[in-house]
BAFI-3210 file (N, C-alpha, C; in Angstrom, 3 decimals, decimal comma, padded with zeros to 6 digits):
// residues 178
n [1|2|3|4|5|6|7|8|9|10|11|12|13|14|15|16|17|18|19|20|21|22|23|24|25|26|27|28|29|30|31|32|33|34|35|36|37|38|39|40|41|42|43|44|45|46|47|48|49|50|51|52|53|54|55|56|57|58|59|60|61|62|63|64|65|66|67|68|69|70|71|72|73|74|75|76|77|78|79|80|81|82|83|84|85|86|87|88|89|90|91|92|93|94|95|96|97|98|99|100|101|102|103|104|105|106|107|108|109|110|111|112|113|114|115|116|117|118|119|120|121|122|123|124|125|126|127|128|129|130|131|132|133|134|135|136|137|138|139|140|141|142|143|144|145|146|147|148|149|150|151|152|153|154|155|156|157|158|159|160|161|162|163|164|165|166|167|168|169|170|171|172|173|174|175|176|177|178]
n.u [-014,200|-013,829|-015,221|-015,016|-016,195|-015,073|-013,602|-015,889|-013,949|-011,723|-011,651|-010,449|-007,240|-007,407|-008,360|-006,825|-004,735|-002,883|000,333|001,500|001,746|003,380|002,024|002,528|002,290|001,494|000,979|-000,400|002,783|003,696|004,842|003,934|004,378|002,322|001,833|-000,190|-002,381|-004,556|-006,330|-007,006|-006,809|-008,835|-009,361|-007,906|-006,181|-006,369|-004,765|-006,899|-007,565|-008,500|-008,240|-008,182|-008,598|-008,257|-010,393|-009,260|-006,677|-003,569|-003,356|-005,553|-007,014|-004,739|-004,990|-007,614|-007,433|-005,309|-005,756|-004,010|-001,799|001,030|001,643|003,511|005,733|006,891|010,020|010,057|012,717|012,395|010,687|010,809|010,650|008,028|006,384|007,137|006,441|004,051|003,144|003,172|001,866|001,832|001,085|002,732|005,150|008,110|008,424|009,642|012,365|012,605|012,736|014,283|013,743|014,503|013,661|012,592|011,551|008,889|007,186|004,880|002,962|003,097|003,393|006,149|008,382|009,295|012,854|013,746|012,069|010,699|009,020|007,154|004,181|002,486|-000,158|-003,998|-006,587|-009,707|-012,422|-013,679|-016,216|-017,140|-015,612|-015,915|-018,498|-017,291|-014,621|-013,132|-010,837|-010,781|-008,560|-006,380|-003,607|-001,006|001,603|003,811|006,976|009,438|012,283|015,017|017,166|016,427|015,661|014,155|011,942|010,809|007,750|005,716|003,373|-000,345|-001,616|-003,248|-003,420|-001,131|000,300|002,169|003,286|005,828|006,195|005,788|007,214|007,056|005,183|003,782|000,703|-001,503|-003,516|-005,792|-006,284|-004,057]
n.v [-019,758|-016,185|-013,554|-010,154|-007,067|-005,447|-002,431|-001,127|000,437|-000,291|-002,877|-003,078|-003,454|-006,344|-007,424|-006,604|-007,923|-007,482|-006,831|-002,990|-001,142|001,304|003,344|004,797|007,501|009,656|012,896|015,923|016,454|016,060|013,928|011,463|009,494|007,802|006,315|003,269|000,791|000,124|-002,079|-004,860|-008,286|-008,857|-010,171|-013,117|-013,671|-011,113|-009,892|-008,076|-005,803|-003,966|-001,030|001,981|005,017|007,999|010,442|013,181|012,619|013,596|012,010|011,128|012,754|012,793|009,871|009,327|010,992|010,542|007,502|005,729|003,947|002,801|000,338|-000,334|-002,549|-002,277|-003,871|-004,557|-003,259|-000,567|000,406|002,537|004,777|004,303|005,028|007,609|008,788|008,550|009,915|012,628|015,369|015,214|017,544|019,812|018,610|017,361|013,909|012,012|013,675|014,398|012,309|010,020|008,376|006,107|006,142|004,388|004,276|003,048|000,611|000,710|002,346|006,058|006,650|006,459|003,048|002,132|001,786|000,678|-001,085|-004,460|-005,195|-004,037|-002,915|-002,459|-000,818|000,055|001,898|000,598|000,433|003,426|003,607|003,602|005,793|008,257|007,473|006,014|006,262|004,109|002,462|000,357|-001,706|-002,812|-005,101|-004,530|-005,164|-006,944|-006,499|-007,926|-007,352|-009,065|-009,093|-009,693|-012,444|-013,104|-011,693|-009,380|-008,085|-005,146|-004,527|-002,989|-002,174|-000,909|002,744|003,338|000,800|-001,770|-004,673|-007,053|-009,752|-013,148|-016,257|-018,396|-021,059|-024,061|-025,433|-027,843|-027,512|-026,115|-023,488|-021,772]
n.w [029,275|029,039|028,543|027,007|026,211|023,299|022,175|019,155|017,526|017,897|016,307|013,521|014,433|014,929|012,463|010,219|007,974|005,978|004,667|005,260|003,016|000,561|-001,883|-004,915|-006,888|-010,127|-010,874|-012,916|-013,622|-011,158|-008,621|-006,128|-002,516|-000,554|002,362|003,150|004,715|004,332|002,385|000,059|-001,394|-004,408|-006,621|-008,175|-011,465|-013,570|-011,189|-008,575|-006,818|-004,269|-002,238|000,007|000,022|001,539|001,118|001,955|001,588|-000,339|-002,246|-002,912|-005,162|-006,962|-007,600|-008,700|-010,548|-012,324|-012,772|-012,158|-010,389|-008,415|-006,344|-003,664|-001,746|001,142|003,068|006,580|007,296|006,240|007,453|009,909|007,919|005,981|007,919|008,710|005,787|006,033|007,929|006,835|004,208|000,997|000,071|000,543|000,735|-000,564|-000,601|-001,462|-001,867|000,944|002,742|001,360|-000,305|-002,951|-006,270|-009,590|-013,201|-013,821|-015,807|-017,676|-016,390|-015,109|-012,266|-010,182|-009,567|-006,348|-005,106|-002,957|-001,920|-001,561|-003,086|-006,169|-007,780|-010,580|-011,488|-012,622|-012,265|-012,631|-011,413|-009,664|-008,736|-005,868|-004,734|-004,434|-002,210|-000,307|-000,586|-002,003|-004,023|-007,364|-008,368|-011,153|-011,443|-013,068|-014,072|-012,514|-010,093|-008,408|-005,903|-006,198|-003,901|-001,359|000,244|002,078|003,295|005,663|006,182|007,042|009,690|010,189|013,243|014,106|015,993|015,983|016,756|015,481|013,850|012,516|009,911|010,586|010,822|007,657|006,753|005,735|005,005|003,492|001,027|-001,405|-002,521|-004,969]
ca.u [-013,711|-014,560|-015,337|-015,000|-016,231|-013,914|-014,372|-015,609|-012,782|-009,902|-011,698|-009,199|-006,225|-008,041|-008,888|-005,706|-003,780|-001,832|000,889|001,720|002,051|003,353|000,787|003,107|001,330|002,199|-000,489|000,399|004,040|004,200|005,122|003,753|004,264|001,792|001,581|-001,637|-002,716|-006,673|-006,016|-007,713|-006,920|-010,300|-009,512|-006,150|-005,780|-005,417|-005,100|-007,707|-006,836|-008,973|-008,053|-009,176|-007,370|-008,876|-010,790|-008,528|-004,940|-003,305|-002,787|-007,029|-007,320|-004,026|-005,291|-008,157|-007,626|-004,470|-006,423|-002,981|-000,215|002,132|001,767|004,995|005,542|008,351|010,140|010,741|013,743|012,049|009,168|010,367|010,539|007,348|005,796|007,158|005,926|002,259|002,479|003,182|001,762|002,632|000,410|003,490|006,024|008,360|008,506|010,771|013,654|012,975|013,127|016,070|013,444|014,517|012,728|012,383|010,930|007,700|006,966|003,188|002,143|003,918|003,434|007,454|008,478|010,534|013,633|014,027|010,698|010,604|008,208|006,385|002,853|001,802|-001,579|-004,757|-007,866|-010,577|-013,452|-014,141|-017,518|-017,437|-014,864|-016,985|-018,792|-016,956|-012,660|-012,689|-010,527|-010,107|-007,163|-005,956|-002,564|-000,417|002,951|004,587|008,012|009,987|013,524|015,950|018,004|015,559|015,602|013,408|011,661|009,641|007,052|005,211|001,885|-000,662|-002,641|-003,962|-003,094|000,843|001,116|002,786|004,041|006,595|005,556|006,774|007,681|006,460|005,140|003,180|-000,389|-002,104|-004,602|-006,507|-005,364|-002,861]
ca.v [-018,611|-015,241|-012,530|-008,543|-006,353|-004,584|-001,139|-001,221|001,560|-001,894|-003,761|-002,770|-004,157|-007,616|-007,518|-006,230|-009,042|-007,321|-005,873|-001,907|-000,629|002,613|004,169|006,254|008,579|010,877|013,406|017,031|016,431|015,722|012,577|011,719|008,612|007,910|005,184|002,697|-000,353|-000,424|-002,902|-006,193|-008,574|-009,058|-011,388|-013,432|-013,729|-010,451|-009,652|-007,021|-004,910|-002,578|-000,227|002,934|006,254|008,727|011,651|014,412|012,271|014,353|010,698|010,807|012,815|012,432|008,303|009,395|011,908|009,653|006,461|004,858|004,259|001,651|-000,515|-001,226|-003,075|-001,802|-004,253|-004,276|-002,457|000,608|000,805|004,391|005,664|004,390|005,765|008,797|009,344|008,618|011,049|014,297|015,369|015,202|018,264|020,440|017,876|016,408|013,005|011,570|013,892|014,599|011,007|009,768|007,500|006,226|005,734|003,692|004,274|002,313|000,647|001,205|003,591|007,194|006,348|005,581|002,288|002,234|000,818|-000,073|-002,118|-005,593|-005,559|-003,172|-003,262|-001,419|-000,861|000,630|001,712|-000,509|000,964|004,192|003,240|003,966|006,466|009,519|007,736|005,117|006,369|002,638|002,213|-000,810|-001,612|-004,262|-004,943|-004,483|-006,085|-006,839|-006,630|-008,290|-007,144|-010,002|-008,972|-009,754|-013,537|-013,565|-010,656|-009,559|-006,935|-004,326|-004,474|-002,076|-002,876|000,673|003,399|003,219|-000,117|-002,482|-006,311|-008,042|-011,125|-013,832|-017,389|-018,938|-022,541|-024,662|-026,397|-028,425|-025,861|-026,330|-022,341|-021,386]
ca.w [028,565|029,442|027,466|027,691|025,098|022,337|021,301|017,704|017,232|017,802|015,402|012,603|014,594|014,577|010,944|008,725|007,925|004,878|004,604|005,214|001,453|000,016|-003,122|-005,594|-008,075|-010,322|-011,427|-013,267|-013,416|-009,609|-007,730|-004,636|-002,306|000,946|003,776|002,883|004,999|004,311|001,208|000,054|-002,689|-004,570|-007,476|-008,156|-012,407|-013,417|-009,697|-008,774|-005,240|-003,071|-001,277|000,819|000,267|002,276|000,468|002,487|000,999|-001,200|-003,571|-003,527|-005,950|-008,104|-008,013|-008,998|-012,075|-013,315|-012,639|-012,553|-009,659|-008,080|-004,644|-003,278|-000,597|001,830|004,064|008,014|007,410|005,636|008,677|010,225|006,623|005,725|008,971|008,533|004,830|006,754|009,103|006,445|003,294|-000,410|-000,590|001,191|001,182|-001,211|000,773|-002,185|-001,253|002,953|002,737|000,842|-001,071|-004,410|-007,322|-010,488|-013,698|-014,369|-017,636|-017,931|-015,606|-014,861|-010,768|-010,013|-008,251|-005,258|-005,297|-001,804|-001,418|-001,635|-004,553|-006,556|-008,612|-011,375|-011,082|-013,388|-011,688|-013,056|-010,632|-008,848|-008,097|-004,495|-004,905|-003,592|-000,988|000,683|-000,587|-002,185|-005,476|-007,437|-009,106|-011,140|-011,220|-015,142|-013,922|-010,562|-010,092|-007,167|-005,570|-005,632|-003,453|-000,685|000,041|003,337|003,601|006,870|006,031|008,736|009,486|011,119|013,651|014,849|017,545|016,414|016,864|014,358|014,017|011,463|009,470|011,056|010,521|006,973|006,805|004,365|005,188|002,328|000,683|-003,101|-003,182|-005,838]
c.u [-014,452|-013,861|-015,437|-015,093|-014,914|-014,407|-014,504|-014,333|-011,406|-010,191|-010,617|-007,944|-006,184|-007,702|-007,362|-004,747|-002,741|-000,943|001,137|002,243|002,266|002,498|001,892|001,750|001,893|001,016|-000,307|001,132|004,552|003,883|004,815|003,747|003,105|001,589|000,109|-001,420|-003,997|-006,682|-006,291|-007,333|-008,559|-010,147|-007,833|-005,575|-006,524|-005,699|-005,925|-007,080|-007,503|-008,328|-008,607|-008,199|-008,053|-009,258|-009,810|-007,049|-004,812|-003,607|-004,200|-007,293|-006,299|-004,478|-006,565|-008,177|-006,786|-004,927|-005,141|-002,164|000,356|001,833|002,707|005,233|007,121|008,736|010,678|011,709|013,321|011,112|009,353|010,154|008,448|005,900|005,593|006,535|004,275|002,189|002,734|002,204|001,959|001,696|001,633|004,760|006,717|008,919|009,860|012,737|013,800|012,976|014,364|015,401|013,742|013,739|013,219|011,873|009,851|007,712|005,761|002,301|003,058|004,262|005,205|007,496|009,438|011,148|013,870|012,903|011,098|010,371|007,325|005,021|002,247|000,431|-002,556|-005,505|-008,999|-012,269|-013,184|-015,772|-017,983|-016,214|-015,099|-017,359|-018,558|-014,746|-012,358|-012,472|-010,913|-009,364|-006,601|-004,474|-002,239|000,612|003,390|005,872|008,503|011,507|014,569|016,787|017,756|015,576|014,450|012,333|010,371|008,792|006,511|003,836|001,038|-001,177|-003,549|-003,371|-001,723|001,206|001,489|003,491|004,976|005,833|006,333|006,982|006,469|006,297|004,045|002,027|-001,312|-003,515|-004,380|-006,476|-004,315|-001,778]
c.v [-017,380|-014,066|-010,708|-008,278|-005,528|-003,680|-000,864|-000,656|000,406|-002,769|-003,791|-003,549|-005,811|-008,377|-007,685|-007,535|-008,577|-006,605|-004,160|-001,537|000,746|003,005|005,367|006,456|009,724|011,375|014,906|017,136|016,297|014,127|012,475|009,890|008,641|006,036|004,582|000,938|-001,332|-001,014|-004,292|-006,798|-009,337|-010,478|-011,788|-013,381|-012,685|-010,194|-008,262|-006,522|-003,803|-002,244|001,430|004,018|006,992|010,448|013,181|014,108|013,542|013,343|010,791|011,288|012,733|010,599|008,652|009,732|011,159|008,343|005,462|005,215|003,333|001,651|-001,317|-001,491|-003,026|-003,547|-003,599|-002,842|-000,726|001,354|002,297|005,125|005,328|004,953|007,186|009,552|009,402|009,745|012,661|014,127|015,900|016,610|019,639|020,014|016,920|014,913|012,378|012,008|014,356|013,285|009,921|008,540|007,857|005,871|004,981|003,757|003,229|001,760|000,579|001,455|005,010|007,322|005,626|003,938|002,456|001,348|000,072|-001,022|-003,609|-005,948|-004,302|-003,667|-002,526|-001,689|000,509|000,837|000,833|000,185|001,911|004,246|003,938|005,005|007,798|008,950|006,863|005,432|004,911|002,740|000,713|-000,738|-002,759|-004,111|-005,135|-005,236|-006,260|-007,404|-006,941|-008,287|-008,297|-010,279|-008,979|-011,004|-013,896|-012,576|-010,419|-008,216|-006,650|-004,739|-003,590|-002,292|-001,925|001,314|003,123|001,637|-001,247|-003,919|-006,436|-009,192|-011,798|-015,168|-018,355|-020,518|-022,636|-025,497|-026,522|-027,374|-026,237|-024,602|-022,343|-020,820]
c.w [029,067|028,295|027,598|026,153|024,672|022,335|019,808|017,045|016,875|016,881|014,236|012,749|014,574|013,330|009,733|008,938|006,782|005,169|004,838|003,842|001,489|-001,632|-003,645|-006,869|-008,927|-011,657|-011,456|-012,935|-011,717|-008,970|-006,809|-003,979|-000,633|001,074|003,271|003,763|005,098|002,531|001,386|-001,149|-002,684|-006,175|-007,760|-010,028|-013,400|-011,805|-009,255|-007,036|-005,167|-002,781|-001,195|001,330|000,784|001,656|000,538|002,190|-000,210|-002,421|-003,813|-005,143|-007,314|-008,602|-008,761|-010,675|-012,727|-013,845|-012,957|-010,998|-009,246|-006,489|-004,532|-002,062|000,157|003,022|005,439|008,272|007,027|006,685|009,052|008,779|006,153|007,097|008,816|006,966|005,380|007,170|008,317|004,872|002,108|-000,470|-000,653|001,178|-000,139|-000,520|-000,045|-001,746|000,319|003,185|002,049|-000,048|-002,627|-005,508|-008,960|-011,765|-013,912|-015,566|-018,107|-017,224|-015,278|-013,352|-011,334|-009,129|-007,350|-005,435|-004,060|-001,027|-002,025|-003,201|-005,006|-007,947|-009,350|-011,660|-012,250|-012,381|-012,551|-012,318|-009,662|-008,288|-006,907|-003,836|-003,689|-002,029|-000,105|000,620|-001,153|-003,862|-005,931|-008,400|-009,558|-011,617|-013,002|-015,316|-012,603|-010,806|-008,479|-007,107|-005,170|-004,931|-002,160|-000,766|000,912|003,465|004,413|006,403|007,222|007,950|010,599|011,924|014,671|015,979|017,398|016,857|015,352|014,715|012,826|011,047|010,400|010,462|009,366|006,665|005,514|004,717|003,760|001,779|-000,828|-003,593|-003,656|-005,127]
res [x|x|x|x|x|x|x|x|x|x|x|x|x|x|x|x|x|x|x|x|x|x|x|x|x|x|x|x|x|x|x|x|x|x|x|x|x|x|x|x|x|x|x|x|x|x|x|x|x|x|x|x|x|x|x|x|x|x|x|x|x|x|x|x|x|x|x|x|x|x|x|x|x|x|x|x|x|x|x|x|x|x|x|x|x|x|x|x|x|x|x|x|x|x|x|x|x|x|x|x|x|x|x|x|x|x|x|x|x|x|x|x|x|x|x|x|x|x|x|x|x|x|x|x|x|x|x|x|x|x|x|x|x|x|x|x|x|x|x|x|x|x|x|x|x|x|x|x|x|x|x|x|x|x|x|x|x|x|x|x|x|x|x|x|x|x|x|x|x|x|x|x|x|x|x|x|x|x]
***
């Protein structure tokens, strides 16, 4: 085997194994949705969930001050849309209507869900802890709702520098996980 160094910088594309998620919020009467793929589940019953909004997001500080929003998980099909909500911001930008995304009422949080995602997650904050000096929420989930109308569904994933994969082919190996 031979070996050639990485540049710490690619580590990321290595690492993320989840999903590409959208983060709605809605914080003094405004709605906002952004692009998130720096997300971890941390406990499974209620389900707890990191993730790492970036101090300079517009969603930082509406997640913050609402301490409430929704992780919905777009499929395949949604990828340029959820690209494109990445690359602008809710600070300037209603992404809801330059995007043609629809929305959902919630039933215990004011964050909308998307209707065209797979699945959506209403979510509390639980810990800002490291809020300030690392951008790391946590969040435990209140309800999760899943789109039936979705039988297979391939989600994106990031894997840095613009590039991106699909899930691919699901199988079953013996495992004492739930």
């Amino acid at each position: 085997m031979k070996l050639k160094p990485l540049p710490l910088s690619k580590v990321y594309g290595l690492l993320e194994p989840g999903p590409v998620v959208m983060l709605t919020t809605a914080w003094k009467g405004k709605m906002n949705v952004m692009t998130l793929s720096w997300h971890t589940m941390m406990d499974f019953e209620p389900p707890l969930i990191g993730c790492v909004v970036g101090a300079g997001d517009y969603s930082f500080e509406a997640l913050k001050e609402s301490g409430e929003c929704v992780i919905a998980i777009p499929t395949l099909e949604m990828a340029r849309i959820a690209v494109k909500v990445g690359n602008c911001s809710g600070r300037d930008t209603d992404k809801f209507s330059k995007f043609g995304i629809l929305t959902l009422p919630a039933f215990n949080v004011r964050a909308p869900l998307l209707a065209g995602c797979f699945a959506n997650i209403e979510c509390k904050v639980v810990d800002q802890g490291w809020a300030e000096k690392y951008n790391f929420f946590v969040l435990k989930g209140l309800q999760a709702w899943v789109n039936t109308a979705y039988r297979k569904p391939q989600t994106l994933h990031h894997k840095g520098n613009g590039l991106f994969m699909a899930s691919g082919k699901t199988f079953k190996l013996p495992s004492r996980m739930r």
